[in-house]
N, C-alpha and C positions, 0 to 999 in steps of 0.2 A: 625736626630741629627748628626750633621758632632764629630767624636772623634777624636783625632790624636795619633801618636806615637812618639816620638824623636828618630831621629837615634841613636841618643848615646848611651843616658839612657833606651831605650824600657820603658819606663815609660809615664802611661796617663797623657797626659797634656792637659790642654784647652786652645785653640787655639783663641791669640788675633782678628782674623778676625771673631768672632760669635761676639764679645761686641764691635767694632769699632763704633760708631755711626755716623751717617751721619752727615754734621756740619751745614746745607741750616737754620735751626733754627736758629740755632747761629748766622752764617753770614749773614743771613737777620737783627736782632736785631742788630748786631755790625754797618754795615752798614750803617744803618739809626742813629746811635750815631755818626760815622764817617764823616759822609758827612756832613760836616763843609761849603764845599766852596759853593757858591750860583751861581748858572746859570737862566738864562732866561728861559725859558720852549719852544722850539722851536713849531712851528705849525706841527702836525705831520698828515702824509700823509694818506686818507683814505685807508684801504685795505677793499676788497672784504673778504669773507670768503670763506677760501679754502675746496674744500675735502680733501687735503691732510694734513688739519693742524687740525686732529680732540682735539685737546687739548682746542680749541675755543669751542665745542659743549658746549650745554643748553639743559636739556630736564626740561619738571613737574616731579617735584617729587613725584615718584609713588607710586599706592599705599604698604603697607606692604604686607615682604613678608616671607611666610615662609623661617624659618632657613634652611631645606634640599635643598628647593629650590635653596635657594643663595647658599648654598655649593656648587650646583650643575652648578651654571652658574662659580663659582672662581675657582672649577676646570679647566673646560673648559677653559678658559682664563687662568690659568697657565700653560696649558698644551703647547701651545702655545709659542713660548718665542718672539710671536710679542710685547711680553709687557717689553722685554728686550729695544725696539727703540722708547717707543712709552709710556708716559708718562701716560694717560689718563686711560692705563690699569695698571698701576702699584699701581694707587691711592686707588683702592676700599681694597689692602693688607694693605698698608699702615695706613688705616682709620681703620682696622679692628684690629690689634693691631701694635700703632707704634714704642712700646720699640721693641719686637721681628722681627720687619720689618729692624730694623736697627740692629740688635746683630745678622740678620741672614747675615749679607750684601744681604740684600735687596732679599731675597727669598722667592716667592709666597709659592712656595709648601711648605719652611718649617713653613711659617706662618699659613699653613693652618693647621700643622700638631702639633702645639702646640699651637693651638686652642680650648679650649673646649667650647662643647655645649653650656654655659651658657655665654661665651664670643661672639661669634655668632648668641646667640639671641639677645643678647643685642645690635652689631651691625645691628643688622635687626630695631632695633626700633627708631634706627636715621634716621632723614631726610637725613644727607648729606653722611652716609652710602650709603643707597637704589640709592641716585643720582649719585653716584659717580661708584655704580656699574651697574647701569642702563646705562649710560654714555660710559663705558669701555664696555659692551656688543655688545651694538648699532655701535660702533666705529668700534669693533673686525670684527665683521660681515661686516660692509660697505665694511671696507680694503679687506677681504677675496675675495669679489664678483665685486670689482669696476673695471671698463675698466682698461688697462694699457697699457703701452708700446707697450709692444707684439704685444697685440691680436688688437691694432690699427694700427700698420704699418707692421707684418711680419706675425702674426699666419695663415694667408691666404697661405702669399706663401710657407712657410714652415708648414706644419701641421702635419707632423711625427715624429717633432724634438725632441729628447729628449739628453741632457746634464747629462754626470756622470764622479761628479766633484769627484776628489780622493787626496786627503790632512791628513795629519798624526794627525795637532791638528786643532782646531775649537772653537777662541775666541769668543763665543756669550755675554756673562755677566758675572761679576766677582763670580757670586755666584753656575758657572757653570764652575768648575774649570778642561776644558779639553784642557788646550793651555799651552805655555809656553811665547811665546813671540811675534815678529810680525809678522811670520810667519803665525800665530793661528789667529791673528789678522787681519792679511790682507783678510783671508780665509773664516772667521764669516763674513766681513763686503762685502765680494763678495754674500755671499749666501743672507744677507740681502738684498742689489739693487738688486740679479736675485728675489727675492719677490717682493720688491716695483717695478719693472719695469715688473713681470708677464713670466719672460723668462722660459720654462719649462725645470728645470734643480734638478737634485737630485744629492746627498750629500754621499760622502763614507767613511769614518774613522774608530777608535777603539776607544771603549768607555774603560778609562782606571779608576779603582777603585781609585786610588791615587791622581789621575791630574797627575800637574808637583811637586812643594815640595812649601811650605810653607816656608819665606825667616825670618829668626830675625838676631839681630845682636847682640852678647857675651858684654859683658861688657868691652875686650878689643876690638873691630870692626871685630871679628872672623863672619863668617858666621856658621848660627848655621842652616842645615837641619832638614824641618819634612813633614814628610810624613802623610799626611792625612788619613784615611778611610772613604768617602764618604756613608752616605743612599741611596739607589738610588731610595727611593721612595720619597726622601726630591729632588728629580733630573728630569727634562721635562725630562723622556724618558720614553717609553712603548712598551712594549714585541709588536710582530711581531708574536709571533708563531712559527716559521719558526727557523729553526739550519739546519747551511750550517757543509759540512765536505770540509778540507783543508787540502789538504799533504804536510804535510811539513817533506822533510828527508824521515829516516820509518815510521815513523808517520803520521794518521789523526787526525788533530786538528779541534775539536768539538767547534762551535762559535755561540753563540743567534747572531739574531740579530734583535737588537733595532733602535727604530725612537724615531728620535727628530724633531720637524715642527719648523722649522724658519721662521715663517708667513705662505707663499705658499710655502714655500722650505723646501724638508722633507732632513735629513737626518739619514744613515742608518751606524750604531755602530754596530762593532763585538765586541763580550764580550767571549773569552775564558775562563773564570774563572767558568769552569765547571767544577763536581766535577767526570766527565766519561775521563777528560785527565790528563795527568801525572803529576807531580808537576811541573816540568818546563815548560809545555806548558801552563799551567792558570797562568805562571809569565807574558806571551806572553802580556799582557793586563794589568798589575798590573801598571804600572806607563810612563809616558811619558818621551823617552828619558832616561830611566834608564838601569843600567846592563851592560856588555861586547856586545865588538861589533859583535859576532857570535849570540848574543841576541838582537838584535836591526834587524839585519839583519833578522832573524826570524820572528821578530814583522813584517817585511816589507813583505814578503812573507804573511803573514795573509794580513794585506792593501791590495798588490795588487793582490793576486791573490784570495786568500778569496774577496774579495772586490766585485770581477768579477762574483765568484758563487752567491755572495748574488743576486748580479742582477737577476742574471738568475733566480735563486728560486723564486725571488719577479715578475717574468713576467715583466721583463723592459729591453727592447734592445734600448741601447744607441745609439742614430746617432754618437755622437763622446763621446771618452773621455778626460777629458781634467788632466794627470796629472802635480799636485801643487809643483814643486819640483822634485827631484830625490826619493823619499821616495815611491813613489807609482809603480816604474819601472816595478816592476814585474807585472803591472796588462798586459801593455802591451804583453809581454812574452804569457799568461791566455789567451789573445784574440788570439794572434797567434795560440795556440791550439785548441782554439776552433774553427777557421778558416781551421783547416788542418784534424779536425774531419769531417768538413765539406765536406771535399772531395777535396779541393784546393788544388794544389803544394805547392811545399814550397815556389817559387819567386812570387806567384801572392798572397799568404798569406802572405810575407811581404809587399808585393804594400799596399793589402787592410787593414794591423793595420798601416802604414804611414798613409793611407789617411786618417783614423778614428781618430789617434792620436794628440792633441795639448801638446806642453808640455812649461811649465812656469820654466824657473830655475832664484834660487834666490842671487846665489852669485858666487860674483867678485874673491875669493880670493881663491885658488889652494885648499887650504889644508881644506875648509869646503864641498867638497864633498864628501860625502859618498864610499869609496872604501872597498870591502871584498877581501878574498882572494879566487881563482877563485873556489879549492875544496870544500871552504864551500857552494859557492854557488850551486856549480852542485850538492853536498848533497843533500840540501835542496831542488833544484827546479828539483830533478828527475822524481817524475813523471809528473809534467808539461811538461816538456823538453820530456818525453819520446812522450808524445801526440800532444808536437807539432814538431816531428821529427826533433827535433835539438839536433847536437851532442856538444860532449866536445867542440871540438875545433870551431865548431861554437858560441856557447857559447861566447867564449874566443873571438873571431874574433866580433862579437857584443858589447862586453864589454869593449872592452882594445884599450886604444888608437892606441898603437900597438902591435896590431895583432902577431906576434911572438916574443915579448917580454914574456917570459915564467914564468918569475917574475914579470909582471904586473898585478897587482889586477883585478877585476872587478869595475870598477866605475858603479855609477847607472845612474848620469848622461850623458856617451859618451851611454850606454844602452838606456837611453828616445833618445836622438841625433840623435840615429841611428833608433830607430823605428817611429819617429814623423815627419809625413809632414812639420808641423808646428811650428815652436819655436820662441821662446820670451824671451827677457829681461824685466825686468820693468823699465828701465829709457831706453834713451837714450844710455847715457854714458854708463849704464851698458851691454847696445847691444853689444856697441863698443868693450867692453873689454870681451865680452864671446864673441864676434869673434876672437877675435886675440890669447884668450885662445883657442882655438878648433879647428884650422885650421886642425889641421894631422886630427881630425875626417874625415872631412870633403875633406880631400886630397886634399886640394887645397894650394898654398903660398901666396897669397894676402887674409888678413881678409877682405874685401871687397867681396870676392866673396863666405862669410862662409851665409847661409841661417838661419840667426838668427837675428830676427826682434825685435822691440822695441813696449810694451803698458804696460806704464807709468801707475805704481800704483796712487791708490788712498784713499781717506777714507768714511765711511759710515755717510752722514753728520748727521742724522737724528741721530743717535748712538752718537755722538762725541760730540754733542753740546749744551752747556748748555739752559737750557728754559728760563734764561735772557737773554743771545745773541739771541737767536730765538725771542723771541717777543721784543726786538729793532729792531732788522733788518725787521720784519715784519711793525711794527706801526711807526718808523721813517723814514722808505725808500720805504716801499710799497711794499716788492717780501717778496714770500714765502723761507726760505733758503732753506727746506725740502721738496720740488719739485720734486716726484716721474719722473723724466724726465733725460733723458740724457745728458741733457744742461744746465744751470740755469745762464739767460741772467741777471737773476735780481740782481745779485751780484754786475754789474758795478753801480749801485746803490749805494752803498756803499760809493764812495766817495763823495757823494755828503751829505752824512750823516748828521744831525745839531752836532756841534764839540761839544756842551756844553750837550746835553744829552749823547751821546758816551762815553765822560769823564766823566760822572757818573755812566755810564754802568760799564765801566772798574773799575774805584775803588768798584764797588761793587762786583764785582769777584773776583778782587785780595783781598778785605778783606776775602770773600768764603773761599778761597786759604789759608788765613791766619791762620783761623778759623780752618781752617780741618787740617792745616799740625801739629799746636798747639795740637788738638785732638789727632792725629795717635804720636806725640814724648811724648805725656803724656802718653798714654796707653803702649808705648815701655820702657817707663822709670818706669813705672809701674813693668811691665810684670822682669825686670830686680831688682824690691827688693830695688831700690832706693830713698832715704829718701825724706820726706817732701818737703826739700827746693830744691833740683832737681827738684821736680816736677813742682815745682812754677816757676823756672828757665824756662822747656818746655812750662809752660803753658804760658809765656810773650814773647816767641822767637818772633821774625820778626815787621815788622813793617809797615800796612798795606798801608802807603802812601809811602813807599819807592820804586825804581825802583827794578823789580824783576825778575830772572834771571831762569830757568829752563833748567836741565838737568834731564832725564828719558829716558833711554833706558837698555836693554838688559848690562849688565856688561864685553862685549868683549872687549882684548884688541884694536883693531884696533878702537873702537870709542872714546879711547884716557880721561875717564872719567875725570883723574885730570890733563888734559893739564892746566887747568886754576890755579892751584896751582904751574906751574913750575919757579913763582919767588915770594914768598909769601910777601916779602915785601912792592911790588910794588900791588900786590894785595890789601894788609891791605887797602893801602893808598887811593885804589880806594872805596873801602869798609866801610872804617871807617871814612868817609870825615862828619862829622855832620850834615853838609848844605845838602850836595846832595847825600844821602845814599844810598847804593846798600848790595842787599842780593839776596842770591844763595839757592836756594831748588834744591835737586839731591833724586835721586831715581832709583834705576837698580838693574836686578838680574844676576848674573853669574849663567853658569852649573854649579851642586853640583862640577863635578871632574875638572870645571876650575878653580884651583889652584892663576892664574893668576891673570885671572878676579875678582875671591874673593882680592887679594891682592888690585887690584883698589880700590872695594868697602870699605877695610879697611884702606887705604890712606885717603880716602874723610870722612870717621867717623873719622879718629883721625883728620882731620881738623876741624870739628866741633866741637874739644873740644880745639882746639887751645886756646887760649887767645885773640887773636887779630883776628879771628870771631865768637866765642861763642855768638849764638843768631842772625849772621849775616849770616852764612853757615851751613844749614842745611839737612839730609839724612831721607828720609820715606823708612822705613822695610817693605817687604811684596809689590812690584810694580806689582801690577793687575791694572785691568780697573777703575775701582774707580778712583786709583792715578793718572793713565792716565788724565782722564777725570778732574781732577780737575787741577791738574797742567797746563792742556793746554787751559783752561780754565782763569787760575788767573794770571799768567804769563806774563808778558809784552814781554817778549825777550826769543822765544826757542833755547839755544844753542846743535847748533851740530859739532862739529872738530873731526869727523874720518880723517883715513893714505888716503887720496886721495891715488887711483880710489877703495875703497874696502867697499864702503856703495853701496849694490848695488839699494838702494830706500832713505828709512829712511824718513816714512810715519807719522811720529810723530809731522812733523813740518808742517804737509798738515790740522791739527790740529787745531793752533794756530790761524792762519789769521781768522778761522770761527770767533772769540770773540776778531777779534781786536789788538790781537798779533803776533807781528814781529819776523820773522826767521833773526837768525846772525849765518852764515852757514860756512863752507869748500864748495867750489865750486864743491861740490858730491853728487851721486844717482841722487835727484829728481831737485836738488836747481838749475842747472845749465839752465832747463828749466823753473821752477818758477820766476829767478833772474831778474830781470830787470833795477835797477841800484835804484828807484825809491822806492820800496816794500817791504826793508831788507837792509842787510848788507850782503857783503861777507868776509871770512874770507884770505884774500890772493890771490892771484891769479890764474887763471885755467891754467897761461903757468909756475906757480912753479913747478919745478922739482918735478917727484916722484918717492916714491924708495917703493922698493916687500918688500915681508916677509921676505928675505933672507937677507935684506943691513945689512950693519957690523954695532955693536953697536953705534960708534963715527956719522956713517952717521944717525941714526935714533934718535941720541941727536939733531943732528945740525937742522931736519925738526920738532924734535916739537919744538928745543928754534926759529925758524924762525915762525912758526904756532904760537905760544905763542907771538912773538913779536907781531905778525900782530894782535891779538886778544885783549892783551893791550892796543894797538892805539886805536884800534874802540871801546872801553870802555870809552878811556880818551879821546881822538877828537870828537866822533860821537855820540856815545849812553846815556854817561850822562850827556854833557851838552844838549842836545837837550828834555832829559825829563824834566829837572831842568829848564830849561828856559821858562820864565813863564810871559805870559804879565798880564796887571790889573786886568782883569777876572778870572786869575788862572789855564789859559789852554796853555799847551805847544801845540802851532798851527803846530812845523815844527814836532815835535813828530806826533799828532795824522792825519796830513796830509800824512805822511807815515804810519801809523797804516792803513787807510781806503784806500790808494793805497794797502795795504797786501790784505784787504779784496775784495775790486775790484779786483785782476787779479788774485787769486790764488784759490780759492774753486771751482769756475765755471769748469777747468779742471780737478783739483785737486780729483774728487770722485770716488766713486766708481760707482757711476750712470752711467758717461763716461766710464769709466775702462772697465765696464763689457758688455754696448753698444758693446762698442771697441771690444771687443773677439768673442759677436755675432757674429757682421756683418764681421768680419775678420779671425774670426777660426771658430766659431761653425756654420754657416750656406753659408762659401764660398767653 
C-alpha cells in the first residue's frame, strides 16, 4: 500500500496516483462513437508471426489450476518487470482484479497484494484467467532463453564481458517510482535493449524509499510537494543478502543491497535506511535528488563508490564501467583504489580506470553540473583517497578545471573527463558543445582536438509504444516495430502505409489521449474540492477531432514551457478559429526547489483558466510514464522550443513518429539529425543567433519574441491549414504524407536498440 505525506501539512493524504484509472475503456468506446468518417478498408499486408511479438500468442486453454499454484507463477512474472514492456505479461494482473490494477497504476505486485484468496480462486475458475496467465508464462520464459543479439554476433568474441552501468535514477514503469525525469528515463530504456539485445551488462543505483515527489497543483497553479512512502514489498525488488560497508567521511555507511531484474538485466539498489547508521546517513537514500548539496554529494559517494563494493561482494568484475552522467564519479576514484591495492603505481592505475572507464555526460549548459566544494569532498572521500594514494591536491588537480584555481569547486564531471578513456555526448550537436565547453580539461585551444564523441540517444520502442500503433504497423506494413535487433529496416515501410486506415489509427489515439487527459483534470479538480459543474467542465475539455498539440517535459527554464503564450491574442485566434481548431495539452515537473521552473508550470495553469482557452489549453499534474506514453501517443504535433544549443538530447520527440506523430522542433539536441525538411517542422533556423545563460534581460526577450514569431508562422502557414485541408474522402493527404515520412526515417535510428549497439561495439568491447 503506497501512503503519502504532504510536505506542508505532515498530514495523511491519499494520493491521486492509486485511483487514476487507465482510460483504453473509455477510449476504445469513445472511438468507435467517434469514427464518423468512412475509409475503404485497404488490403492489408500478410505478416509472419514473430518471436518477438509474443502479444500474438494462442495457446488451449488449460486445464484448472490451483490458486497457490497461479500465485506462484504471478509472482514469478511480477517479480520480473519484463512485464513493464511487454503487454502479454501484464494481462493475467489485470484480468485478476481490474479496478485495483488501475487505482494501483498498474502494479502487479500490489495487485497481488490486495488480493484475497477467495478473489484468486475465483480467477483460477475463468477460462480467460488461466489463458492469459498461461500465455504471459510461456511468453516470460521464451524471452528469458531466446538467441539474441549477443550471443549471435559478439558473445564468441567477447565472452568475459561484463557491463557495470552506474546511474543515479532508473525509469522502468510508472508504478516504480525511482526516476525523476529523462535522465531515469533514458537509463530504464538502455537497460531494457541491453535485455532485448542479450548484452551482458548489470545495473548500479540507490533504491530510494520516497522516489522523486508526487507533483499536484493548488487551486492558484502553486506546486504542491508530496513525498511518497513506498511498500517495498508492493516493489520488484528482493533482498540479495549481502550488506556492503561504505566510508563515507568518519563514517561507514551500512547499505542492503537489493535486485531488480529488468528481463535479463539485473540491477543492484543500495538501501541505507538501516536502523545500525546514524540518522543522517539512512537520509543517504530517503528520496531522489533531495536535501543540500553536501547531501547529495554524500548520496554520490554511496553510488559510486558503494556502487563499486557492491560488485565486489556480489563476485562480479566488470570489463568496463560505464558511468550515466557525473553522479557516479566517485565509483571511478573506488576502482582506482582498488587498482593501487593491487600493487600498481599510481600512473599505470590511472592508464588502467581510463581504459575501463566510459563516461556519457548529459548536459550542454554550465551551471547543471554538479560542483562541491573541494573540502567537502576530500571529507567524504578519505579513506577511498587514502587507498588509492591520492592526495589533496591531486584530488583537486583531477577535479578542477584549473588545477590552481584554489577556489574552484570539484566538478564531477572535468573528475569522469579526466578518468574515462572514453566520452560521449548524446547528440551530435551536443558533442560539439561539450567540446568547446571543456577544452582547458583537455589542454588543448581548438574544440576539435577535445576527445568527446557523439551516440545519439534513443528510445525503448517496445516501452513507448501503444499496442494500436504496434499492430497497424504490424498488419498494414508488414515489419515488426519491436524488433529485438539493432536496426529496424521495417520502418521505411511506413510510408507507404494505406492513408485511410492510418487516419483512423490516429483519431483513435488521439480520442485515447482525450479520454485519459479528461480522466487525470477530473480526478485533479476532484482532488482540489471543486464543485459539480467544474467537474463537468473537465470532464468535456478538448475535442477529439481537433489538431493537437503536446508539450511534456521536465519544467526547466531553458525548455522555455510558455513560449507559446508570448502573444496571447494571436494565440487565441489560432486556437479558437471554429473551422480549424487547435488545442494544447502540457504536462512537466520542476525540481521542488526550482522556484522558477514552478513559476513556468504556474504561467501555463493560469492559461488554462484563461477565457479565451478554457477547454482549449490544458495542464496534466503528476508527469510519469503513463503521461508520457499517452501524450506521445494521441498527439499529432510534439512541441519542443528550448534556448538553442541547451537541450542536450530531448528524447521525447523520438516518441512521437512511433504512432504517426510529427515533431515541430528548435533545431536542438536530437532534431537536428532527425530533421530532414520532409518529417517535421523546424522551429527557426540553426544559423539563428544564440545567446548563454548569462545574456542581459532585453537580449533573451528579443530570442524568445523571434523563437515565438517563427513558431506562429508554422502554426498559421504550415501546421493547420495542412491538417484542415481535407479532400472528398476526409483525409488531409499533405498532413498524413508527412506523418509517415516521421515514421519512415526517425524510429529506425532513433532507439535505444541502436543506442546501446552503438556503446557496445564502440565503448564497451573496443
Amino acid at each position: 500500500m503506497l501512503q503519502c505525506f504532504a510536505q506542508t501539512s505532515k498530514q495523511l493524504v491519499v494520493v491521486d496516483a492509486l485511483v487514476w484509472p487507465d482510460s483504453t475503456i473509455f477510449a476504445r468506446m469513445a472511438a468507435k462513437k467517434s469514427a464518423s468518417v468512412r475509409v475503404k478498408k485497404a488490403a492489408s499486408i500478410p505478416v509472419k508471426k514473430s518471436r518477438s511479438s509474443p502479444s500474438h500468442r494462442r495457446t488451449v486453454v488449460p486445464a484448472p489450476i490451483a490458486p497457490a499454484d497461479a500465485l506462484t507463477q504471478l509472482r514469478a512474472l511480477a517479480m520480473n518487470t519484463w512485464w513493464s514492456w511487454n503487454e502479454i505479461a501484464r494481462r493475467p494482473f489485470a484480468a485478476l482484479d481490474p479496478v485495483m490494477w488501475h487505482a494501483t497504476k498498474c502494479s502487479p505486485l500490489s495487485v497481488l497484494a490486495f488480493s484475497g484468496p477467495s478473489t484468486l480462486s475465483a480467477a483460477c475458475d475463468e477460462n480467460g484467467f488461466r489463458l492469459a496467465l498461461a500465455d504471459a508464462t510461456a511468453a516470460s520464459n521464451e524471452a528469458m532463453n531466446a538467441p539474441s543479439w549477443w550471443s549471435r554476433t559478439q558473445a564468441k568474441k567477447h565472452p568475459n564481458t561484463l557491463i557495470a552501468y552506474f546511474c543515479s535514477e532508473y525509469a522502468i514503469h510508472e508504478s516504480v517510482q525511482q526516476y525523476s525525469g529523462g535522465l531515469g528515463v533514458l537509463a530504464g530504456d538502455h537497460l531494457k535493449s541491453a535485455s532485448d539485445l542479450g548484452i551482458p551488462l548489470v545495473a548500479i543505483g540507490l533504491y530510494y524509499s520516497h522516489g522523486y515527489y508526487i507533483q499536484q497543483f493548488a487551486q492558484d497553479g502553486t506546486t504542491k510537494v508530496v513525498y511518497p512512502v513506498y511498500d517495498r514489498r508492493t516493489m520488484p525488488v528482493e533482498e540479495t543478502g549481502i550488506i556492503i560497508d561504505c566510508p563515507i567521511g568518519t563514517d561507514t555507511v551500512r547499505a542492503k543491497v537489493l535486485r531488480m531484474d529488468v528481463g535479463r538485466t539485473k540491477v543492484f539498489l543500495l538501501d541505507a535506511d538501516l536502523p545500525e547508521n546514524k540518522p543522517e546517513n539512512r537520509l543517504l537514500t530517503e528520496g531522489l535528488y533531495k536535501g543540500e548539496p553536501e547531501l547529495r554529494m554524500r548520496q554520490q559517494v554511496l553510488l559510486g563508490v558503494g556502487g563499486m563494493r557492491a560488485l565486489r561482494a556480489l563476485n562480479l568484475a566488470p570489463t568496463k564501467i560505464h558511468l550515466n552522467e557525473g553522479h557516479a564519479a566517485f565509483a571511478a576514484l573506488e576502482l582506482l583504489a582498488e587498482f593501487r591495492s593491487n600493487g600498481l603505481s599510481h600512473d599505470d592505475a590511472i592508464e588502467r580506470v581510463r581504459a575501463r572507464t566510459v563516461f556519457t555526460t548529459h548536459t550542454p549548459v554550465a551551471a547543471g553540473h554538479d560542483r562541491y566544494d573541494a573540502a567537502w569532498v576530500w571529507g567524504a572521500l578519505q579513506g577511498t583517497l587514502a587507498r588509492a594514494g591520492v592526495s589533496r591536491a591531486e584530488l583537486e588537480a583531477l577535479g578542477r578545471e584549473n588545477a590552481s584555481d584554489e577556489r574552484e569547486p570539484i566538478c564531477m564531471t572535468v573528475l569522469c573527463l579526466r578518468l574515462a578513456a572514453r566520452v560521449n555526448g548524446v547528440a551530435k550537436l551536443h558533442a560539439e558543445v561539450s567540446r568547446a565547453m571543456w577544452k582547458s580539461v583537455y589542454g588543448v585551444k581548438r574544440a576539435s582536438a577535445v576527445a568527446i564523441t557523439s551516440i545519439t540517444n534513443g528510445v525503448h520502442v517496445p516501452t513507448w509504444i501503444d499496442p494500436r500503433a504496434a499492430r497497424f504497423w504490424r498488419e498494414s506494413c508488414g515489419f515488426d516495430p519491436c524488433a529485438a535487433t539493432p536496426r529496424n529496416s521495417g520502418w521505411k515501410r511506413a510510408a507507404q502505409a494505406p492513408i485511410a486506415d492510418f487516419w483512423s489509427m490516429r483519431l483513435s489515439l488521439r480520442t485515447a489521449l482525450v479520454s485519459f487527459a479528461r480522466e487525470r483534470l477530473t480526478r485533479a479538480s476532484q482532488r482540489r474540492g471543486e464543485n459539480p459543474q467544474a467537474l463537468e467542465v473537465c470532464a468535456n475539455m478538448l475535442d477529439a477531432s481537433a489538431l493537437t498539440i503536446g508539450f511534456a517535459r521536465r519544467f526547466a527554464t531553458y525548455k522555455r514551457a510558455p513560449l507559446i503564450f508570448t502573444d496571447i491574442e494571436r494565440l487565441a485566434q489560432i486556437v479558437g478559429d471554429g473551422k480549424r481548431p487547435v488545442q494544447f495539452i502540457f504536462a512537466g515537473k520542476a525540481h521542488p526547489r526550482d522556484v522558477q521552473g514552478q513559476a513556468y508550470a504556474k504561467q501555463v495553469f493560469d492559461m488554462t483558466r484563461h477565457p479565451l482557452f478554457r477547454g482549449k489549453v490544458v495542464l496534466i499534474e503528476e508527469y510519469d510514464m503513463a503521461v508520457g506514453r499517452a501524450l506521445v501517443a494521441g498527439c499529432d504535433v510534439w512541441l519542443n522550443n528550448p534556448i538553442r544549443p541547451h537541450e542536450a538530447s530531448g528524447t521525447s520527440g523520438m516518441k512521437s513518429p512511433l504512432h504517426g506523430g510529427i515533431n515541430c522542433s528548435i533545431l536542438d539536441g536530437w532534431w537536428p539529425e532527425g530533421f530532414d525538411g520532409t518529417n517535421g517542422w523546424a522551429i527557426g533556423s540553426a544559423k539563428d543567433e544564440s545567446f548563454s545563460e548569462t545574456d542581459a534581460h532585453g537580449a533573451g526577450q528579443a530570442r524568445d519574441a523571434r523563437d515565438a514569431l517563427a513558431l506562429y508562422t508554422l502554426l498559421e502557414k504550415k501546421l493547420v491549414p495542412d491538417f484542415y485541408d481535407r479532400g472528398r474522402d476526409g483525409l488531409p493527404r499533405k498532413w498524413i504524407k508527412r506523418a509517415l515520412a516521421s515514421a519512415a526515417t526517425i524510429p529506425d535510428f532513433f532507439s535505444t536498440h541502436r543506442m546501446v549497439s552503438e556503446y557496445t561495439t564502440r565503448a564497451y568491447i573496443s
